[in-house]
N, C-alpha and C positions, 0 to 999 in steps of 0.2 A: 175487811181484807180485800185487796184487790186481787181478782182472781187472772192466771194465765188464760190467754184469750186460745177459745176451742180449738184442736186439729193444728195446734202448732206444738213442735218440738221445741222442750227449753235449754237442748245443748248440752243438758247435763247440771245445768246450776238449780239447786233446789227452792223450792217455794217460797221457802225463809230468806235465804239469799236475794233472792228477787225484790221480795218485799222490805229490806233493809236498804235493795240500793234506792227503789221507789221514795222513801222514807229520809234518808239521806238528801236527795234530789226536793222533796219537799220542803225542807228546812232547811238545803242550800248551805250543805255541810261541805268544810272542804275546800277547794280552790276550784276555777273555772274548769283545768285541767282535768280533775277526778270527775265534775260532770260530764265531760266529754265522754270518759271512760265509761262512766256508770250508762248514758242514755246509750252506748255502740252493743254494752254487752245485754239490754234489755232488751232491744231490738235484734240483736242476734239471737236471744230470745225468746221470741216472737210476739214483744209488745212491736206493736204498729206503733208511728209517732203521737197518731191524737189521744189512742191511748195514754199514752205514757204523757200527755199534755192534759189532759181530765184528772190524771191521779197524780200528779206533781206541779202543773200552771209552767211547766220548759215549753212554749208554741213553737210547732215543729221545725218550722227556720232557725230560731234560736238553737235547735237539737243539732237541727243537720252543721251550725255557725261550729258548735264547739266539738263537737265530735272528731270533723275534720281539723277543727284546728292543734285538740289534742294529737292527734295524727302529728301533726307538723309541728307542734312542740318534742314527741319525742323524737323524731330523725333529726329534732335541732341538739338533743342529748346527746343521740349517738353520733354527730358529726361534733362533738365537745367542742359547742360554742361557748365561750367565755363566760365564768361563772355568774357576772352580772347581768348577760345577756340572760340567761336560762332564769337567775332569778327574778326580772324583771318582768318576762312572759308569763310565769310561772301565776301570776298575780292578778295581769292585766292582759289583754291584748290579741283575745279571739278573735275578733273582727280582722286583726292585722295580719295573723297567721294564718287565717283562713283564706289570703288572697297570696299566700305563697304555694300552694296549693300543686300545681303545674312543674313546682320545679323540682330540681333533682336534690339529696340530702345536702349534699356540698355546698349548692346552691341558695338553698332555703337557708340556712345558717350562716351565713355571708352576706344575704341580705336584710336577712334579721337586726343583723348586727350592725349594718346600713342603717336599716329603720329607725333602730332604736338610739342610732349618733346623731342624727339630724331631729330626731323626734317628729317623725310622718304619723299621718293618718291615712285610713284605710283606703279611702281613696288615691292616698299620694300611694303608701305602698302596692297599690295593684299596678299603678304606675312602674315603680320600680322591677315588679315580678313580670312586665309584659315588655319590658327593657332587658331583662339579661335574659328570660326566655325567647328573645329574637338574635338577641347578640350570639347563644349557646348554636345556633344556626350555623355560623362561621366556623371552619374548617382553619381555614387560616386569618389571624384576628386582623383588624384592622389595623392599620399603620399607629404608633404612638399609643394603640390603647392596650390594657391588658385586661382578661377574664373578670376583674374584681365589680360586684356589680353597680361601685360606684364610676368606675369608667365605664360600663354597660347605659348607665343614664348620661355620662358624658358625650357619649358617640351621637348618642340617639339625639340631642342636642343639638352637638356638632352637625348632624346630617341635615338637621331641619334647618339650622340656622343659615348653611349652605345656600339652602331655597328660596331665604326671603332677599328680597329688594326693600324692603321696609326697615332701614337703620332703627326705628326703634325697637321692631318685633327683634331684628337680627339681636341686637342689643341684649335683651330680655333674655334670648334663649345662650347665648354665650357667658351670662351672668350665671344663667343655671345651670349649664354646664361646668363653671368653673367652679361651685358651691359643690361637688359631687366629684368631679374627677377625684381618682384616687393616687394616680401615679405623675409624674414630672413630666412626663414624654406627651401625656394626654391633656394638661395645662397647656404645654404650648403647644399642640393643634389648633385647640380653642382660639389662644393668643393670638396664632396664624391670622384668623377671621378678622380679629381688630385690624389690620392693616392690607389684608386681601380682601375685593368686596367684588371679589368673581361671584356669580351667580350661578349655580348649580341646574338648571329647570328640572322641576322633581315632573315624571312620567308620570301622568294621571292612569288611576289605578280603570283598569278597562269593568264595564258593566256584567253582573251573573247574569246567565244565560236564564230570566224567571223566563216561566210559563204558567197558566193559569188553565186549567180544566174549566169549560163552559156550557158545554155541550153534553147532554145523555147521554148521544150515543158513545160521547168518547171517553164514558166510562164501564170497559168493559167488564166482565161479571168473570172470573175465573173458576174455573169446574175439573174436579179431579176427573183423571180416566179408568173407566175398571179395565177394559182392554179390548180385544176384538174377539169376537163370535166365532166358536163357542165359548161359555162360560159355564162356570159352577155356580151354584146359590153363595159358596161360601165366595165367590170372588166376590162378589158384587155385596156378599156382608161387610165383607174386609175394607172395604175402601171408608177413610173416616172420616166424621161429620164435619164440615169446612165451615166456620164462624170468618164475616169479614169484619175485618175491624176498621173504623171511620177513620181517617178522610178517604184514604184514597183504597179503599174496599181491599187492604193488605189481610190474605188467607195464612191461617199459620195449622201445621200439623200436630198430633202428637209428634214430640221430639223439638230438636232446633229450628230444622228449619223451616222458611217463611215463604211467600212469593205475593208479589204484589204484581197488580196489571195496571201496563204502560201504555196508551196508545202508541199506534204503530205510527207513526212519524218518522219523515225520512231519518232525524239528526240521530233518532233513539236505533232505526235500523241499521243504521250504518257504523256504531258500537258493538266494537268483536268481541271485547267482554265486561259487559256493563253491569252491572253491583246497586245496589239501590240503599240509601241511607237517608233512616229519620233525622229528624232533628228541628228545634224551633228556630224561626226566622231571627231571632236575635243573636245565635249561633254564628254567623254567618260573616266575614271579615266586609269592610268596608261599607256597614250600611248606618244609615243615616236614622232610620224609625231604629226601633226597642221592639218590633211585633215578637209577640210571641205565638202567634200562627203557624202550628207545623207544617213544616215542607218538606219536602222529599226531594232528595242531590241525588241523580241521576251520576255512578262511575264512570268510565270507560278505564277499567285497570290497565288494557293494551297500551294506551299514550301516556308515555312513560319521560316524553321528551320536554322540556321547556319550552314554553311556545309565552311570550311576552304578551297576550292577547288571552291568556285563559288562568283560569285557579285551577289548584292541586290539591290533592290531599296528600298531607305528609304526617308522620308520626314525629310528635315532641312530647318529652317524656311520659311516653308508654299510650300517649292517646291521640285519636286521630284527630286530626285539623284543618282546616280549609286554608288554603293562605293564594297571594298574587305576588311572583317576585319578578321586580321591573328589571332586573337582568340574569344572567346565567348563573346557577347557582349550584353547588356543591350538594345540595343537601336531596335524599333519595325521594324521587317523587314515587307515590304510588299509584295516580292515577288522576286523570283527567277529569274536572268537572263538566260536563256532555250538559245539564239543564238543571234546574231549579224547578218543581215544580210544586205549583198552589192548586190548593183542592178546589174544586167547583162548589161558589156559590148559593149557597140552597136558602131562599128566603123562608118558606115555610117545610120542612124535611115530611111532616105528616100527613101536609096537603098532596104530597106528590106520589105517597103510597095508595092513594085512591084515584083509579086513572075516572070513575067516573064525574069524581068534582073537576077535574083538570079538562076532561072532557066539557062539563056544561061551561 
């Protein structure tokens, strides 16, 4: 029997329970969809995923592939997508659901039903989810196109194809535009381009502000305060033990909150209210590697304005994002990206906790 792993709460569902969805998930009883369900409520839990990959062979990506995409199968229920769309997910097609992930219920099922008219793959559908998750941007839609997210791939098309001077790239992307439009109005935009061969220049997207820690001393040590003299025994009890955690020696408390230490740099001092946010370098819009090297995006929540020369963070469906809009835009900025910063270099990390090897 596989036993619940120690000091976790199991929510209430009983041992037997647990071990029948384990069970289940072993011999892959079921539809993708139930495994979704089965690995969310194991893990709620408190099976871990390698856990639950020891006692069923689901490896953790696969867990995390269908869980969300059950997820996104049922908000494609609840927004009563078409019975043949539901029953064709229902079957196949984690990997496709899982890259609708970002969008809103309306949305997700609208593009499902995209997906599955043209017959995409996972990678075309991430295509299509990062197409009407930019289009849903728009406050007021573009001329000739409408909400439907095969005009959402049409536009996106249409805007590219604007750009090129290369008749056969233009070509190409007007052809695939017109395979997706959804509405009349948005064909002949498209069409436009056949006999208009204005050239658009698309603004190259301006460079993240990285930064790279290199130096010791510019990584400073942060130290709680007990207070100023006098003190009690108990003050100086009370103040609690501060763990830094790697890369960039971020200190966190009992409770929420965290603080991390910045060099003082003019660009970081001169931020009135600056925010600091993980996250891996692959995260990050417009870059060309895959790093998965975490960095740290320095806020500045105060610049709140469009400036054509910097990234934002703005909120798309419920989560935060980095983006560069090459003109003035509608949509709520919440704050400035001020720097990118990469943790300093350490070729050997244990050699340099012995100052007298670094000394000889």
């Amino acid at each position: 029997m596989t036993e619940l792993p120690a000091n976790l709460a199991n929510d209430g569902e009983s041992q037997e329970v647990l071990e029948e969805l384990l069970r289940s998930l072993r011999q892959k009883q079921g539809n993708w969809v139930e495994w979704g369900k089965a690995c969310a409520r194991l893990q709620k839990s408190g099976y871990n995923s390698q856990a639950i990959f020891e006692a069923t062979g689901f490896e953790p990506v696969q867990q995390n592939q269908v869980i969300v995409g059950a997820q996104v199968y049922d908000s494609i229920e609840k927004a009563e997508a078409p019975p043949e769309v539901r029953s064709h997910y229902a079957q196949r097609g984690s990997d496709v659901l899982y890259e609708l992930r970002l969008l809103t219920q309306a949305e997700r099922a609208a593009a499902a039903e995209l997906i599955l008219l043209h017959r995409l793959d996972a990678d075309e559908a991430k295509e299509v989810a990062k197409a009407v998750k930019e289009f849903s941007r728009f406050r007021t839609l573009p001329a000739g196109f409408s909400n439907h997210p095969g005009d959402a791939l049409a536009y996106q098309s249409w805007k590219l194809a604007r750009q090129k001077n290369d008749l056969q790239e233009r070509s190409r992307l007007i052809a695939k535009g017109l395979r997706f439009a959804h509405t009349a109005t948005a064909r002949e935009q498209l069409e436009q381009l056949l006999v208009d061969f204005t050239v658009v220049s698309k603004r190259p997207a301006p460079r993240l502000p990285f930064y790279r820690l290199e130096a010791e001393e510019e990584l400073p040590r942060l130290v709680p305060v007990v207070g100023e003299m006098p003190l009690k025994a108990d003050d100086f009890k009370a103040v609690p033990l501060v763990a830094e955690l790697e890369p960039f020696r971020m200190v966190k408390f009992a409770g929420e909150q965290a603080w991390v230490p910045i060099p003082g740099w003019q660009i970081v001092l001169s931020a009135q209210d600056p925010v600091a946010i993980l996250c891996k370098g692959d995260h990050l819009p417009n870059q060309t590697e895959t790093s998965k090297e975490q960095v740290l995006v320095l806020v500045d929540r105060s610049q709140r304005e469009w400036d054509v020369n910097s990234y934002f963070v703005v909120e798309q469906s419920g989560q935060l994002e980095f983006q560069w809009f090459d003109s003035a835009t509608d949509t709520p900025l919440l704050g400035r990206v001020v720097l990118v910063l990469r943790p300093k270099r350490i070729v050997d990390e244990e050699l340099t906790k012995d100052s007298w090897q670094i000394d000889e």
